[in-house]
C-alpha positions in Angstrom: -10.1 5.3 25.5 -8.4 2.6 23.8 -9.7 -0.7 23.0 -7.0 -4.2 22.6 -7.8 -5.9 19.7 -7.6 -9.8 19.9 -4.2 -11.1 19.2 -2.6 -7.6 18.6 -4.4 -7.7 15.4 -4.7 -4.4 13.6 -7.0 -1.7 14.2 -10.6 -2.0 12.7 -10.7 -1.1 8.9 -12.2 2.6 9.7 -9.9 3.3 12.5 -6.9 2.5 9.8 -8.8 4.8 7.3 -9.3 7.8 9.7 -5.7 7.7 10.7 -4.2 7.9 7.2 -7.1 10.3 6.3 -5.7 12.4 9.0 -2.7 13.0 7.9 -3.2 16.4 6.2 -0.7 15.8 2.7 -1.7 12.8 2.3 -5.4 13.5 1.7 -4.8 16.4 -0.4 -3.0 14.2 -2.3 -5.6 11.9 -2.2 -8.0 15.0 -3.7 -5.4 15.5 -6.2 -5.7 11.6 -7.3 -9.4 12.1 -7.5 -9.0 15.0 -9.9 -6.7 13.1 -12.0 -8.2 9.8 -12.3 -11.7 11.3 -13.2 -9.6 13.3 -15.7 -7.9 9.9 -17.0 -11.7 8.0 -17.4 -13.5 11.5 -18.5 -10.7 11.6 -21.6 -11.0 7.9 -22.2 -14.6 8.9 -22.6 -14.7 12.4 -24.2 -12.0 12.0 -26.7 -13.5 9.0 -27.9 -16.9 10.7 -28.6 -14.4 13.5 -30.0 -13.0 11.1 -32.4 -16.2 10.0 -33.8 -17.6 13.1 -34.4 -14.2 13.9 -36.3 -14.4 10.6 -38.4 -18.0 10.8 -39.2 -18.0 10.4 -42.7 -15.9 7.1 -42.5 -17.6 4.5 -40.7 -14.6 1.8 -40.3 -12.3 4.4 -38.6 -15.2 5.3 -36.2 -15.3 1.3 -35.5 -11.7 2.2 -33.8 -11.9 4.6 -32.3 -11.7 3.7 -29.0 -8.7 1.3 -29.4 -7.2 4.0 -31.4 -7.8 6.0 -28.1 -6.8 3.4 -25.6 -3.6 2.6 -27.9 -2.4 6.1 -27.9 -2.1 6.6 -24.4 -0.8 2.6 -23.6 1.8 3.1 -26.0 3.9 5.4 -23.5 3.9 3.2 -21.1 6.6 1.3 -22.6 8.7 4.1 -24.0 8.8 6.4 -20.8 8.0 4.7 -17.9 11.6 3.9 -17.3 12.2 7.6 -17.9 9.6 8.8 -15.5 11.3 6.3 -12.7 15.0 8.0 -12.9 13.1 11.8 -12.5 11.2 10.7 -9.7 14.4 9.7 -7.9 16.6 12.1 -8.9 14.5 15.6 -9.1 11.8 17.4 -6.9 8.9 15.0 -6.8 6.2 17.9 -6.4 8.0 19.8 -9.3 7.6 16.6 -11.3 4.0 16.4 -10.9 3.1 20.0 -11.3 4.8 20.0 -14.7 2.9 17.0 -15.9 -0.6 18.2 -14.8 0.0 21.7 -16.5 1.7 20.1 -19.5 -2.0 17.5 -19.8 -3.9 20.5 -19.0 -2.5 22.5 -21.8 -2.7 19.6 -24.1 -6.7 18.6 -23.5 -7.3 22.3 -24.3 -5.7 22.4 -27.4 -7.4 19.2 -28.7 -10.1 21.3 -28.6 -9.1 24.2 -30.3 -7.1 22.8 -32.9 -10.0 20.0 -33.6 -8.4 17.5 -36.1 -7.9 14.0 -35.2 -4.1 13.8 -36.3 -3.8 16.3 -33.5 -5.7 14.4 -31.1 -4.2 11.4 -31.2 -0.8 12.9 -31.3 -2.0 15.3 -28.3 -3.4 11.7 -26.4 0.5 10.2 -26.9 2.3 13.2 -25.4 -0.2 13.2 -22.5 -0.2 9.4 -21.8 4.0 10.1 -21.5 3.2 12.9 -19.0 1.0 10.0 -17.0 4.3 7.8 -17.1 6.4 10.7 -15.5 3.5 11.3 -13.2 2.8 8.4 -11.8 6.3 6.9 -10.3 6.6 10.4 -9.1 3.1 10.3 -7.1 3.1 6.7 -6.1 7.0 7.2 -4.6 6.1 10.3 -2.8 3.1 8.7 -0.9 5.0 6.7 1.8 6.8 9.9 3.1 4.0 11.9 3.8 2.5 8.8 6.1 3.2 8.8 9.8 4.4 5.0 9.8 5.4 2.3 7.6 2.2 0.1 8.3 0.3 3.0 6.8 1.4 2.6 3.5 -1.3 -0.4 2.9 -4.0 1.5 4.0 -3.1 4.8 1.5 -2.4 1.7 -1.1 -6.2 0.9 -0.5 -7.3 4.0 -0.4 -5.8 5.2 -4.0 -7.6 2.0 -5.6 -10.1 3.0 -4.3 -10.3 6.2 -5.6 -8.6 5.6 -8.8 -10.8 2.2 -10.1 -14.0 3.0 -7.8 -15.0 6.5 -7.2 -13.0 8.3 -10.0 -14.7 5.9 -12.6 -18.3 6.7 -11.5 -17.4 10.4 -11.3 -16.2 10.4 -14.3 -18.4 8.8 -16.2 -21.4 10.5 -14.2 -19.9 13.7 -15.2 -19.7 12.6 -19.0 -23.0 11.5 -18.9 -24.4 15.3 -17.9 -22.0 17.1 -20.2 -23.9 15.0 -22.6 -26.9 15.1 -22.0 -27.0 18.9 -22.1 -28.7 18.6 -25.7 -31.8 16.8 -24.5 -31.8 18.9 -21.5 -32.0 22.2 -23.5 -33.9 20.9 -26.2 -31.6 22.3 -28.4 -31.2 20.7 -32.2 -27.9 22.0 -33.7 -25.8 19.6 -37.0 -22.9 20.2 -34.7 -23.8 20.1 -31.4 -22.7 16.4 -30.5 -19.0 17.8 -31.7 -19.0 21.2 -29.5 -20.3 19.0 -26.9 -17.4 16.3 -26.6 -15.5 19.6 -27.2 -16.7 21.1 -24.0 -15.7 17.3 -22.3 -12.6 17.7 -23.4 -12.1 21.1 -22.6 -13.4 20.3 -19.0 -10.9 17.5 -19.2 -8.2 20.2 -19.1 -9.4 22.2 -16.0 -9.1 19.1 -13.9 -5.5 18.7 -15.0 -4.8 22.5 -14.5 -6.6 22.1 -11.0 -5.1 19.5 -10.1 -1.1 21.2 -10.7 -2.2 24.2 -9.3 -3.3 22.0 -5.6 0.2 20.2 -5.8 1.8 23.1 -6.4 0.1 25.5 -3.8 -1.2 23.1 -1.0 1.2 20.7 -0.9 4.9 21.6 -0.4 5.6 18.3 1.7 6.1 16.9 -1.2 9.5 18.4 -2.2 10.7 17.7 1.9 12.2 14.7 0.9 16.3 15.1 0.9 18.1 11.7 -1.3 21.5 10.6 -1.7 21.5 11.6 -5.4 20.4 15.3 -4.5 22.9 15.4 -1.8 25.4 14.1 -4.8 23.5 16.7 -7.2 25.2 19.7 -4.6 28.5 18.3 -4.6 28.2 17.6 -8.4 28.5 14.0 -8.1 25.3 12.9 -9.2 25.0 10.0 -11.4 23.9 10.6 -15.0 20.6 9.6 -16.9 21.5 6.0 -17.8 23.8 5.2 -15.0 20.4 6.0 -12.7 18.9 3.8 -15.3 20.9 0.8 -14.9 21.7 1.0 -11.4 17.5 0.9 -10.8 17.7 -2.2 -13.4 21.1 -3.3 -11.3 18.9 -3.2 -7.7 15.7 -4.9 -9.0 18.0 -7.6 -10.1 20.2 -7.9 -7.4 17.5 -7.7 -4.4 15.9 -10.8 -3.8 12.7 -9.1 -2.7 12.6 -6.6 -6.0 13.7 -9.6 -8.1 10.9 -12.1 -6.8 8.1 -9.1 -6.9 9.5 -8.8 -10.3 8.7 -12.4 -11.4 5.5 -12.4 -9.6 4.2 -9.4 -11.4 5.1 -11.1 -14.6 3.3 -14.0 -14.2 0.0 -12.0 -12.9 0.0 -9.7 -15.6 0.5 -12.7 -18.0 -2.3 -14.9 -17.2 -4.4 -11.6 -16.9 -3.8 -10.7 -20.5 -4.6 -14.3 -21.2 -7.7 -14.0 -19.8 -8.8 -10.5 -21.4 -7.8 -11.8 -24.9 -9.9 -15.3 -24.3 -13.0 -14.0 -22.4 -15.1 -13.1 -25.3 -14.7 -16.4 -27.1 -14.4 -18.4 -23.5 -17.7 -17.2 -22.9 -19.0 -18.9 -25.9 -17.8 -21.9 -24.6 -19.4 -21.9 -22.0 -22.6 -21.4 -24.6 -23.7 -18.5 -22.9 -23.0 -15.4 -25.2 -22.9 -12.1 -24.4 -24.7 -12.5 -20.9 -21.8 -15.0 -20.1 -19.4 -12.5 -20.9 -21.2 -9.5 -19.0 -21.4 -12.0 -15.9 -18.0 -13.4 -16.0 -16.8 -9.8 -16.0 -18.4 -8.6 -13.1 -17.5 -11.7 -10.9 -13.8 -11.1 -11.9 -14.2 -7.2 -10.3 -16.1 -8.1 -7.4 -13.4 -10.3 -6.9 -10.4 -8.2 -7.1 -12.8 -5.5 -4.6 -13.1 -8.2 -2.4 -8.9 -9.1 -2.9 -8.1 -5.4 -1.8 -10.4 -4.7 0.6 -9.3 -8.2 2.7 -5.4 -7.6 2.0 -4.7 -5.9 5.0 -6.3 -8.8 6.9 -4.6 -11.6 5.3 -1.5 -9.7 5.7 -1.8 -9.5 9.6 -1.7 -13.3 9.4 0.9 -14.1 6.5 3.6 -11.4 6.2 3.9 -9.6 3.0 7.0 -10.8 1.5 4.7 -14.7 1.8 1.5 -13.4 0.8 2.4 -12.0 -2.5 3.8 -15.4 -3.6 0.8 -17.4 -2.3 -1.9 -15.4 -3.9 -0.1 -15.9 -7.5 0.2 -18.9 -7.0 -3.8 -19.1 -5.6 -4.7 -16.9 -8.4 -3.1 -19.9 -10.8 -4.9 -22.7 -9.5 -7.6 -20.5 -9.3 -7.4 -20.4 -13.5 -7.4 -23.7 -14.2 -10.4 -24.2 -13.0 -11.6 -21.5 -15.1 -9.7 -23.4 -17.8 -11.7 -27.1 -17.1 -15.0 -25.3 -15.9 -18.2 -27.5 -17.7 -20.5 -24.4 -16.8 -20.8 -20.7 -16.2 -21.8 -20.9 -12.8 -18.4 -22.8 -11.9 -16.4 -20.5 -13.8 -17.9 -17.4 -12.4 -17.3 -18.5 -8.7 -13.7 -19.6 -10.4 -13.0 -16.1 -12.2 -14.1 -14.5 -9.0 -11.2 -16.1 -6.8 -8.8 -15.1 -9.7 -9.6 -11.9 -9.0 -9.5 -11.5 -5.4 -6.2 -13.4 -5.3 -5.0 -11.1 -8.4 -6.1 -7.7 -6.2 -4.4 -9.0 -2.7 -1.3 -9.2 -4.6 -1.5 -6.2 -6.4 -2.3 -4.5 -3.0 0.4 -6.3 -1.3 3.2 -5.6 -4.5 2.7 -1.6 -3.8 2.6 -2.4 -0.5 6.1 -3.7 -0.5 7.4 -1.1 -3.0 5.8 1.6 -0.8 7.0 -0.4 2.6 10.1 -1.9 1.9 12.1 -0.3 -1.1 14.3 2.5 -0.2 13.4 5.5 -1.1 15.7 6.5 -3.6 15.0 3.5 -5.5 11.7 3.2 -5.0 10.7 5.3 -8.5 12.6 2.8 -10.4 11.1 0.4 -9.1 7.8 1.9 -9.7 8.3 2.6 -13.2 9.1 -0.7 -13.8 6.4 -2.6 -12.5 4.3 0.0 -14.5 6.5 -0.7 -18.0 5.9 -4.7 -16.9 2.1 -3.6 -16.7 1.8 -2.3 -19.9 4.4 -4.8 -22.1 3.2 -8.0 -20.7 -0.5 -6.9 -20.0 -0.7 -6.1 -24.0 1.4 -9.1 -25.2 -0.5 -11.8 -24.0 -3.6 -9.8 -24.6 -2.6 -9.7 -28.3 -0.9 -13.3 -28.4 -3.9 -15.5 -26.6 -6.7 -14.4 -29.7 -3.5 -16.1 -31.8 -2.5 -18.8 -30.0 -6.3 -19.7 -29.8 -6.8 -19.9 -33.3 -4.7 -22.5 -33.8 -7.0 -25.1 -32.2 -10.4 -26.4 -33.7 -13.1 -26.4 -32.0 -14.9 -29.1 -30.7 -18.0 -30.1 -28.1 -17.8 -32.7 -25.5 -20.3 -34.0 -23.0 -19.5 -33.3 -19.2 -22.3 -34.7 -16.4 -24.7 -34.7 -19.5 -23.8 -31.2 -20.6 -22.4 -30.0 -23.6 -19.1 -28.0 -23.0 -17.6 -26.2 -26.2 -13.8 -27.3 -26.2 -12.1 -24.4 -28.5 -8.6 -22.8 -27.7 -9.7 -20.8 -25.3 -9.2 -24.0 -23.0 -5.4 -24.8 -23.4 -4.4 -20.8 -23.6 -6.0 -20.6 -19.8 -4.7 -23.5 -18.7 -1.2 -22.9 -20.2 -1.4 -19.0 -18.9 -2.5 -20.9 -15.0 0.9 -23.0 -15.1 2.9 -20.0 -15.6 1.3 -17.6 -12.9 1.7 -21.3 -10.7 5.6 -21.3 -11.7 6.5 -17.4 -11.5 4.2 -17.5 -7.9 6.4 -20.4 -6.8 9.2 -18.5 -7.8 8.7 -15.5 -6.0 7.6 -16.8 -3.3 11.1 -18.5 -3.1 12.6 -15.3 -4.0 10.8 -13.1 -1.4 10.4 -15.3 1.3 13.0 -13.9 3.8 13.5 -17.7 5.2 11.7 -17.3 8.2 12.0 -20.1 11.1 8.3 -20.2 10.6 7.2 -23.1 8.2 4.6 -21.8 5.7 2.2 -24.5 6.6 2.1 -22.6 9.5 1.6 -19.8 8.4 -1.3 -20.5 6.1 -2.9 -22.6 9.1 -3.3 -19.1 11.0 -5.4 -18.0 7.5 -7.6 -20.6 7.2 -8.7 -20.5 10.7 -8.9 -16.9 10.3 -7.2 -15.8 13.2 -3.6 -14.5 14.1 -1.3 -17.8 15.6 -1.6 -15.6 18.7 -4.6 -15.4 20.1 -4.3 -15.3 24.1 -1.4 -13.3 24.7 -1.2 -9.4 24.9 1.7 -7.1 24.7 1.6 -4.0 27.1 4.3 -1.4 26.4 4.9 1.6 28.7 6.4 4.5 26.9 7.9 7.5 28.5 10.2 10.1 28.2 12.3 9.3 31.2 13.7 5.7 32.3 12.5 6.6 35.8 8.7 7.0 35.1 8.9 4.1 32.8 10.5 1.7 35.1 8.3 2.1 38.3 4.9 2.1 36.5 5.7 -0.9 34.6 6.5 -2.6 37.7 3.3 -1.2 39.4 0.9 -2.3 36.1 2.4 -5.8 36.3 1.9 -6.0 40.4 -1.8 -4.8 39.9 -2.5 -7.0 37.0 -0.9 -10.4 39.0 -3.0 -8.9 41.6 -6.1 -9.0 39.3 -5.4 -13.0 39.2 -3.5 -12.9 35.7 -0.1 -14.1 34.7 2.1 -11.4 33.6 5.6 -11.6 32.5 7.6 -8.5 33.3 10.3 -8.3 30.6 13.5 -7.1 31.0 14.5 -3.9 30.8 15.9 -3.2 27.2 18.4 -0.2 28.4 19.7 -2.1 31.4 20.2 -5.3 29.0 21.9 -2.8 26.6 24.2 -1.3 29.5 25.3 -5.1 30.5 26.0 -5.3 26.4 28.0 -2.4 26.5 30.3 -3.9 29.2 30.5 -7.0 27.6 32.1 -5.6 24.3 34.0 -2.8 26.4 32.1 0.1 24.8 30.8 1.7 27.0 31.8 5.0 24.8 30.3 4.3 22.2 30.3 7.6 19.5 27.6 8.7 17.6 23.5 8.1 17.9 24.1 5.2 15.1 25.9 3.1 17.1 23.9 3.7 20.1 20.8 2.6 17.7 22.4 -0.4 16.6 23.5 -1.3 19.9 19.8 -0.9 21.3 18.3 -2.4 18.4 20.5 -5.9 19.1 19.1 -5.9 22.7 15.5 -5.5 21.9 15.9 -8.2 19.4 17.2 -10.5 22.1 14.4 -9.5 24.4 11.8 -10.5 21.5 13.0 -13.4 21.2 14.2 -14.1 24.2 11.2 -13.2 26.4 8.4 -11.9 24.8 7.9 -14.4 21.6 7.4 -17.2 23.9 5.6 -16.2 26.8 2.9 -14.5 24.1 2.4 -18.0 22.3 1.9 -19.3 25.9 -1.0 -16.6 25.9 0.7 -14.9 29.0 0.3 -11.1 29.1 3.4 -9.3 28.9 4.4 -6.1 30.0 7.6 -4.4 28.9 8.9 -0.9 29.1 10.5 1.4 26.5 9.6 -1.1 24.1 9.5 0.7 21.0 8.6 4.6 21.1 10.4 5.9 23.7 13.8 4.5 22.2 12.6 5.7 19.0 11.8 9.4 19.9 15.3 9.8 21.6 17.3 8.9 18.7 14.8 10.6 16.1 14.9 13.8 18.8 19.1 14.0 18.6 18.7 14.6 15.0 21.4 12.9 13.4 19.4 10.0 12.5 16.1 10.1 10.3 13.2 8.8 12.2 12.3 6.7 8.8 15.7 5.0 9.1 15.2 4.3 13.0 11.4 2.5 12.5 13.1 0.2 9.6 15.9 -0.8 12.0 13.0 -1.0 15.3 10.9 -3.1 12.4 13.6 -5.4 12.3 15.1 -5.7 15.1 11.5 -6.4 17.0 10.0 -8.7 13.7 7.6 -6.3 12.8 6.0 -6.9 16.2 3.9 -4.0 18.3 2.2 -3.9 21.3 -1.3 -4.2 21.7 -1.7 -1.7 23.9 1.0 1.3 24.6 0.5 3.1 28.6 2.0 6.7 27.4 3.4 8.0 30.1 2.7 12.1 29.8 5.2 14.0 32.0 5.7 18.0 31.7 10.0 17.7 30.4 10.5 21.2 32.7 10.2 18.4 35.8 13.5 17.1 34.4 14.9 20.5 34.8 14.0 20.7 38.3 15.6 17.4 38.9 19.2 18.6 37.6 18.9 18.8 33.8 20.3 21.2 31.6 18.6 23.8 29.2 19.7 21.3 26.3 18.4 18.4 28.1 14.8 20.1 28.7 14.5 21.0 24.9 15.6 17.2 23.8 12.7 15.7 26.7 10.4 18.6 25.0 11.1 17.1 21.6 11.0 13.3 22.5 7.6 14.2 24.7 6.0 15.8 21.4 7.2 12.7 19.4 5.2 10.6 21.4 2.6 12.5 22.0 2.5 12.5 18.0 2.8 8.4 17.7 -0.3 8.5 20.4 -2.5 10.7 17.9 -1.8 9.1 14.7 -3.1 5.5 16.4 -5.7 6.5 19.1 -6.9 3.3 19.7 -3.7 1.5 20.5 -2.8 4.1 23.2 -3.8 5.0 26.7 -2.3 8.5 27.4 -2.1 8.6 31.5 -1.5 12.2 32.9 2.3 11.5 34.9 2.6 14.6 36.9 1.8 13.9 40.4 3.0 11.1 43.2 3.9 7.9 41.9 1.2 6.4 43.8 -1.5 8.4 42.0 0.4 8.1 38.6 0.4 4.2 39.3 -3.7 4.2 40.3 -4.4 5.6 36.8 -2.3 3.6 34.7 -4.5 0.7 36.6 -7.9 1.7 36.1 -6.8 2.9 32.6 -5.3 -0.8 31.9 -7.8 -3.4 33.7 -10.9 -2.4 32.2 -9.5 -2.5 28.6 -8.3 -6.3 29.9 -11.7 -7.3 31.0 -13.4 -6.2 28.0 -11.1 -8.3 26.0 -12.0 -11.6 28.1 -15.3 -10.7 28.1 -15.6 -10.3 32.5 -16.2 -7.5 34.5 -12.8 -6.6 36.5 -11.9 -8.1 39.3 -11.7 -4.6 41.9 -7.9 -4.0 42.9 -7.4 -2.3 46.3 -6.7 1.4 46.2 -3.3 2.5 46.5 -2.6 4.5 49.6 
């Protein structure tokens, strides 16, 4: 049984997990993430143990050999990223992916039989470029394996999670008891700590290999994505290399959304570099050494946790193309008080909102790339954001330990403690204007100049509760117009009847036949226009009807709202069902029901009542659509059984509807007289 949530917020965070989770590509992918990302922080780990063991006769190299490590495999980032966006877009995906995991596989394994450090860290290049071909492929593929657009947040979250939560404490778990094995055999061997980061490095590989051979085998929905430039590839059209390249560069430039994401990114990853290249030396300032630093570093990733996990929330209250902008901007502000902070308790709780503002907008940035960007651009874009990762991420790590030296160091007294004034101060605070500027920027950029004032908006936040908070949407979904009109009528009879107001919106298709005579097309050719044409009347209805009487905290009820309209045209075939929930996105403001009655009807009954063969398989493929929306969001839908008389159906969809009503006030129902 379904419960409403207040508002029409979104489901709980577990409901929103299980329903991605169910989606049976998607979490194989998911496994596949794990394997990878335990391989990425098991080879951070293992060839850095390598490369001491290599080096051990020369102290100083051994000194770096982690940043020799970390440098190697950064270093691609800015040489193929771009690269790795135009193959995601313009070849199989899957193929992609599979090549890359075999070609790191291979690559780990032969660090460790060729066992020289040239080779490693020649070995570590080649498979950090095979990461930058990877990645855009993976992180474009995601959103068409999910069931809906609003499901790309939640799979957002849940590769973070994996990737910079549960992969890292696997991974370093597993280095830990690879090892360890020494101790645990009490064996004593000269070169046993070098065969041992061997064997970490060898089991490094087998992830990889594991990992292509998953993608490969177990997960073909990968490659089921048909493009424009493939379609162009058959008719030997297709657009080379470079003109891919610029016309990605062309689109982020040109699309105010891209552009403004763009910006933002840049001023995040700036003032984040800032802030890695000042902490050690800003902790001293704050005279608290290396304890400061070990604090202030934890606070900053219990902050970005707390940033993802509350995105989703904040996003059902500020729209995403806002929210990115704002937290920039928050995470700014949120820096200069890191910047003026007299003592390390005030910069902790300061560092800490840096990063939860710095994680909701990371979150919400691949949530609009994933959401938002088309798909055959949407590896571009990827493979930008991770080249502006990289480039500005290890500029202003590099440039902030410079710009700092130029300023002498002095102490000040502040509420009779001393405060160390070195350059650590200025670089935040200059770094904190310019994530202010670029959020402000973006903001303007991305905002898609909504009637609703951002004051507004950010009102609804701080209360911590959607702007509507009374009124409830009630869709009824069917296959046929018939079912859905009388039982719409009948719930909004039984629920006055119950002693609630109810507005009974109009009905979208009549509205759209009226339209139709209006512009004298009643003939209109093709599903597309048909689409459109529906998609203008339910807009009008929105905002006509059900906008206002919601913020009045009436309860609506409205038929054929979304799903039924979009099974029909996905069910003709003609029109992907990807490209009708952008246009039902839009035309409806992003706005769903809180509760949809699906109306489940056997489609041979429409036979019986004069349809054709052709018109039975269409109902059977438009019934199965639904009866697919209704499973991939259980707890917004109440499925009611619609064989039978109407008087029964009607009795159902009533005692299925009421309770879930009273629940929501809080009061037992009010009993409704049976229905002869």
């Amino acid at each position: 049984m379904s419960t409403i949530q207040d508002g029409g917020t979104a489901a709980s965070t577990s409901h929103r997990i299980r329903s991605v989770l169910a989606i049976r590509p998607f979490r194989r992918l998911w496994g596949v993430t794990y394997l990878c990302s335990v391989g990425d922080w098991l080879s951070l780990l293992a060839l850095t143990g390598l490369v001491r063991q290599m080096l051990n006769e020369s102290y100083q190299w051994q000194s770096f050999s982690l940043s020799l490590v970390v440098l190697t495999q950064l270093l691609p980032g800015i040489l193929f990223a771009p690269l790795g966006g135009v193959l995601a877009d313009r070849f199989d995906r899957r193929k992609i992916m599979v090549v890359c995991d075999v070609l790191r596989g291979g690559l780990f394994i032969s660090i460790a039989l060729v066992g020289t450090a040239w080779w490693l860290f020649v070995a570590n290049f080649l498979v950090g470029c095979c990461a930058m071909l990877w990645i855009p492929a993976k992180d474009s593929a995601v959103p068409n394996l999910l069931r809906r657009p609003d499901q790309v947040e939640t799979a957002n979250q849940l590769g973070l999670v994996m990737t910079y939560g549960i992969a890292v404490i696997s991974g370093a778990g597993l280095y830990a008891i690879i090892s360890g094995i020494p101790g645990y055999l009490h064996v004593q061997s000269s070169d046993l700590e070098f065969r041992i980061a061997t064997i970490a490095v060898m089991v490094n590989g087998a992830l990889y290999l594991t990992a292509a051979l998953l993608v490969a085998t177990r997960i073909p929905e990968l490659s089921g994505r048909i493009t424009a430039v493939r379609r162009m590839r058959a008719d030997g059209e297709a657009p080379g290399f470079f003109a891919m390249l610029r016309d990605g560069m062309r689109y982020a430039a040109r699309t105010p959304l891209v552009r403004g994401l763009v910006i933002g990114m840049i001023g995040a990853f700036a003032a984040a570099g800032a802030v890695i290249g000042t902490a050690p030396l800003y902790s001293d300032s704050l005279l608290g050494g290396e304890s400061a630093f070990g604090l202030l570093f934890v606070a900053v990733f219990t902050g970005l946790a707390i940033g993802m996990a509350t995105a989703p929330r904040m996003a059902r209250r500020l729209p995403h193309d806002r929210l990115f902008g704002v937290t920039i901007v928050v995470a700014g502000l949120s820096l200069v008080f890191v910047a003026l902070a007299p003592h390390l308790w005030v910069a902790l709780i300061a560092v800490a909102f840096v990063g939860a503002s710095a994680g909701t907008a990371f979150l919400t940035g691949l949530t609009i790339v994933g959401a938002q960007v088309e798909d055959a651009m949407r590896g571009r874009t990827v493979a930008l954001l991770q080249s502006l990762l990289k480039i500005v991420l290890g500029a202003a790590a590099a440039a902030a330990p410079l710009l700092v030296s130029l300023v002498q160091k002095r102490t000040i007294t502040v509420f009779n403690h001393p405060m160390q004034v070195d350059g650590t101060r200025p670089v935040l605070f200059g770094a904190a204007l310019i994530a202010v500027l670029l959020g402000m920027i973006a903001y303007r950029q991305m905002d898609n100049r909504r009637t609703e004032p951002l004051f507004s908006d950010l009102l609804s936040v701080l209360r911590g509760r959607a702007k509507r908070t009374t009124g409830v949407l009630i869709a009824v979904e069917g296959d046929t117009r018939q079912d859905t009109s009388v039982h719409a009528m009948r719930l909004a009879q039984a629920l006055r009847e119950n002693g609630r107001q109810v507005v009974l919106a109009s009905d979208p298709d009549l509205d759209e036949q009226r339209l139709r005579n209006l512009l004298s097309t009643a003939d209109l050719a093709g599903v597309r226009a048909h689409a459109l044409v529906a998609a203008a009347v339910r807009a009008d209805v929105v905002e006509r009807e059900v906008r206002p009487a919601l913020a009045e905290g009436l309860l609506v009820v409205m038929e054929r709202y979304v799903d039924s309209p979009l099974a029909h045209f996905s069910a003709a075939g003609t029109v992907e069902p990807r490209e009708m929930e952008g246009l039902v996105d839009w035309a409806t403001g992003r706005l769903r029901p809180d509760v949809t009655v699906l109306l489940d009807r056997m489609p041979s009954e429409v036979r019986a009542a004069g349809g054709t063969l052709d018109t039975v398989e269409h109902h059977w493929r438009v019934q199965k659509l639904l009866t697919d929306m209704a499973s991939a969001d259980p707890e917004r839908y109440v499925v009611v059984d619609a064989d039978g008389p109407e008087d029964v159906v009607a009795e159902r969809v009533r005692a299925a509807v009421v309770p879930l009503l009273a629940r929501r006030a809080g009061m037992p129902p009010k009993p409704v007289a049976e229905t002869s």
